[in-house]
C-alpha positions in Angstrom: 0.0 0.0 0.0 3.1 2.2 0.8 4.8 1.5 -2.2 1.5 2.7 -4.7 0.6 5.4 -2.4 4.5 6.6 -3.5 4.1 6.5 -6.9 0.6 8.1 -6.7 1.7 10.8 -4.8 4.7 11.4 -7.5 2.4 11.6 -10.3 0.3 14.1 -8.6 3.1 16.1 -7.7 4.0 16.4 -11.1 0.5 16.5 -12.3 0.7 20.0 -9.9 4.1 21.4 -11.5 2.5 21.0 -15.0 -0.3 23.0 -13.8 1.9 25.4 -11.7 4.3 25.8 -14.5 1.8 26.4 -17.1 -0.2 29.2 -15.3 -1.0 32.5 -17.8 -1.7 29.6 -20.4 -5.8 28.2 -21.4 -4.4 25.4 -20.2 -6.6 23.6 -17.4 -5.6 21.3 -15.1 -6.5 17.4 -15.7 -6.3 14.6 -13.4 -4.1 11.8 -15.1 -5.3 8.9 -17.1 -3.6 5.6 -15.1 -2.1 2.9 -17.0 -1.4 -0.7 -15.7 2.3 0.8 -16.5 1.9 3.8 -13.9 1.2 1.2 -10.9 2.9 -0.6 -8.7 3.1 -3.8 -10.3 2.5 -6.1 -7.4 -1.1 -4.4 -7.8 -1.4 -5.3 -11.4 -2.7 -8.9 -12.5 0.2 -10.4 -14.4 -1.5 -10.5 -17.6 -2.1 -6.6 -17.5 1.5 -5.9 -16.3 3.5 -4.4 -19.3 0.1 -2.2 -20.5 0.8 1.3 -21.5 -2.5 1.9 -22.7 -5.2 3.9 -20.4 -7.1 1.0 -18.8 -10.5 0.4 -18.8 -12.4 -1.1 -16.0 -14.3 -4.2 -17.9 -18.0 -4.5 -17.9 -19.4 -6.5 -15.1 -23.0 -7.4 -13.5 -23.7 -7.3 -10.1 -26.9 -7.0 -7.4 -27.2 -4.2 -5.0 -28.8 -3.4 -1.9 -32.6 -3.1 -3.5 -31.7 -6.2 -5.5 -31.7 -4.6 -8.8 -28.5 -5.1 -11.1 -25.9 -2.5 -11.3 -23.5 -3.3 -14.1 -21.5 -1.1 -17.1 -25.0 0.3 -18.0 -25.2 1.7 -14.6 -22.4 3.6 -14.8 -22.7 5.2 -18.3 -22.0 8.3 -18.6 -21.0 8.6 -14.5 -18.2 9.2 -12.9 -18.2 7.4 -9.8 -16.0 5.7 -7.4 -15.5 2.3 -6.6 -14.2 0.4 -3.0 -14.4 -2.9 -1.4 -15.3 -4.0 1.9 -17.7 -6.1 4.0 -20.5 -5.7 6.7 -18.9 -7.6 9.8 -15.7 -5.8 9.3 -14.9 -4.8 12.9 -11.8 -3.2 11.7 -11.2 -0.5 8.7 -14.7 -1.2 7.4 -16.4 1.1 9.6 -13.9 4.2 9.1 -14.0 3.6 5.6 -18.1 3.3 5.7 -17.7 6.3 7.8 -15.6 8.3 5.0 -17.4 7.2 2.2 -21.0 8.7 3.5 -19.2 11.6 3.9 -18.7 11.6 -0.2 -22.1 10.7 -0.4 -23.1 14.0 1.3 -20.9 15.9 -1.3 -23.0 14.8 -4.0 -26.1 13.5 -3.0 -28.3 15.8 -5.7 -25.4 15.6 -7.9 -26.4 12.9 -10.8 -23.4 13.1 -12.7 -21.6 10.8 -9.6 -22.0 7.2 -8.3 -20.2 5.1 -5.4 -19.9 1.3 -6.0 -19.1 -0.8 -2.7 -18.1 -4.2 -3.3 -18.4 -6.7 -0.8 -15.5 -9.5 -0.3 -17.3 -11.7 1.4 -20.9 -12.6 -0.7 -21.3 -15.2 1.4 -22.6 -13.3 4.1 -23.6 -10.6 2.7 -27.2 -11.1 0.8 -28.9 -8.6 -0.7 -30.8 -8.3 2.6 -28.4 -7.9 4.7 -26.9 -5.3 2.2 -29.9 -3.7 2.7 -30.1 -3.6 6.4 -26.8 -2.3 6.5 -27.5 0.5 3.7 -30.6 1.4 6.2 -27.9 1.4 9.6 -25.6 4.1 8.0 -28.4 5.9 5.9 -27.2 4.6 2.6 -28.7 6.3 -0.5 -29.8 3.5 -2.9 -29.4 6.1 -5.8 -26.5 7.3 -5.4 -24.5 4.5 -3.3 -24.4 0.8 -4.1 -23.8 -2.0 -2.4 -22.7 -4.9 -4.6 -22.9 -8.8 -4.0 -22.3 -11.4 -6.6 -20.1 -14.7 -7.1 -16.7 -14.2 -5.2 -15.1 -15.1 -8.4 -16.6 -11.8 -10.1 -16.0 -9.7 -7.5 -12.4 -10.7 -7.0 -12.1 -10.4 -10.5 -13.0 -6.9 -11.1 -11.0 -6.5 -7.7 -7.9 -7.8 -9.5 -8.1 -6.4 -13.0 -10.9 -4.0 -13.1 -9.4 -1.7 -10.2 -6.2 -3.0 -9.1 -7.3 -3.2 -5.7 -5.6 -6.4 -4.0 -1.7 -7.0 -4.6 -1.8 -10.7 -4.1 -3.9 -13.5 -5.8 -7.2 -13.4 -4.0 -7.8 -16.7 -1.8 -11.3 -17.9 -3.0 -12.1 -20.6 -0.2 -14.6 -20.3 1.5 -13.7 -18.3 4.4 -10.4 -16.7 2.5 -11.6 -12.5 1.6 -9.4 -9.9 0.7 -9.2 -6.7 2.1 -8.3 -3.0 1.2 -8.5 0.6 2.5 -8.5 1.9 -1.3 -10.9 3.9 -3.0 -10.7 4.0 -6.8 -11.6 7.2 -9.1 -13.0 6.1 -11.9 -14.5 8.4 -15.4 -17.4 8.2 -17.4 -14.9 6.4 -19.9 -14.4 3.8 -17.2 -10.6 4.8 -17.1 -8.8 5.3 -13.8 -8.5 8.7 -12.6 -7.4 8.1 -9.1 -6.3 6.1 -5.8 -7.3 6.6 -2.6 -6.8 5.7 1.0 -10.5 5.5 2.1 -9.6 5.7 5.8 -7.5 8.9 5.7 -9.6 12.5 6.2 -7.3 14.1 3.9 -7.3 11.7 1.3 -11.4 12.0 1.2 -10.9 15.3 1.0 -8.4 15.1 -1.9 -10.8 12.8 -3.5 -14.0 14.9 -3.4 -11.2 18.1 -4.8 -10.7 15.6 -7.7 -14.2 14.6 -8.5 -15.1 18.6 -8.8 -12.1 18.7 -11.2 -12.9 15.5 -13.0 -16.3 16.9 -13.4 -15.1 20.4 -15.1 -13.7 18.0 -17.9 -17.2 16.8 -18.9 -18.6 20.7 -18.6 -17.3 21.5 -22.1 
């Protein structure tokens, strides 16, 4: 987590000197467009390693809270962040829950912006208990969805949709994986950002880049 937060932080820093450097120009700054390349690599499924191209998060299918799918169709045309956890998580979950509403309340009338919640353990976590768990924390169905599905798809889209794991998941039955990162994601489904969920300033940065993100789409 160090090591990607590092590299991250470099690109952003030099995302800012362009920006700096180039004031008195039209030019805007824009958020950068992550390629497997640009990550650490012990984040990046093997076959996706050596990628320069801008990657793009495949489409997927999955059931939310209410029970209704959520998949690429969902998210056309959204920008919208994506994270993983589970509901008996007794120990980042809750900060990160915690963290995460607090985006919510940024852009709860705000259309243009989704947050996707993935749960790593679909074995527990049904669609009612997703549900009873969106109703705990006040969990908008609209604007924040809670995802359950096979543990091979959601470890899946964990692995090479969002880079979100640095390890091959275990997929026993009591094996989950586990991460504090929130993932920025356009409406072009290309990565735009990584995030440590549990950090106040790092929400903070994230909600920033969403309003910046969001500029790029006002022209």
């Amino acid at each position: 987590m160090k090591r990607v937060n590092i590299i991250i932080f470099f690109i952003g820093l030099i995302g800012t000197w362009l920006m700096v450097s180039g004031a008195g120009t039209s030019t805007e700054f824009r958020l950068p467009v992550y390629t497997p390349a640009d990550l650490d690599p012990d984040w990046v499924d093997v076959s996706l390693k050596t990628s320069s191209r801008p990657h793009i998060v495949p489409d997927f299918e999955f059931t939310d809270q209410t029970g209704e799918i959520v998949n690429q169709t969902t998210v056309e045309n959204k920008i919208y962040i994506a994270e993983f956890f589970f509901t008996t998580c007794p120990g980042i979950c809750p900060t990160l829950t915690k963290y995460t509403k607090r985006i919510q309340d940024a852009f709860l009338e705000d259309k243009d912006v989704l947050i996707l919640s993935h749960t790593v353990y679909p074995e527990h976590d049904s669609v009612s208990v997703l549900s009873a768990f969106a109703d705990l924390h006040e969990i908008q169905s609209d604007k924040w969805k809670l995802l359950t599905g096979s543990k091979k798809d959601l470890y899946g889209i964990s692995r090479k949709g969002y880079f979100a794991i640095s390890y091959e998941p275990d997929l026993s039955e009591y094996g989950f994986i586990h991460t504090e990162n929130i993932v920025l994601v356009d409406k072009e489904r290309r990565l735009r950002g990584i995030y440590n969920g549990t950090k106040p300033h790092e929400v903070n940065r994230l909600i920033e880049d969403i309003h910046i993100l969001k500029k790029e789409y006002d022209t």
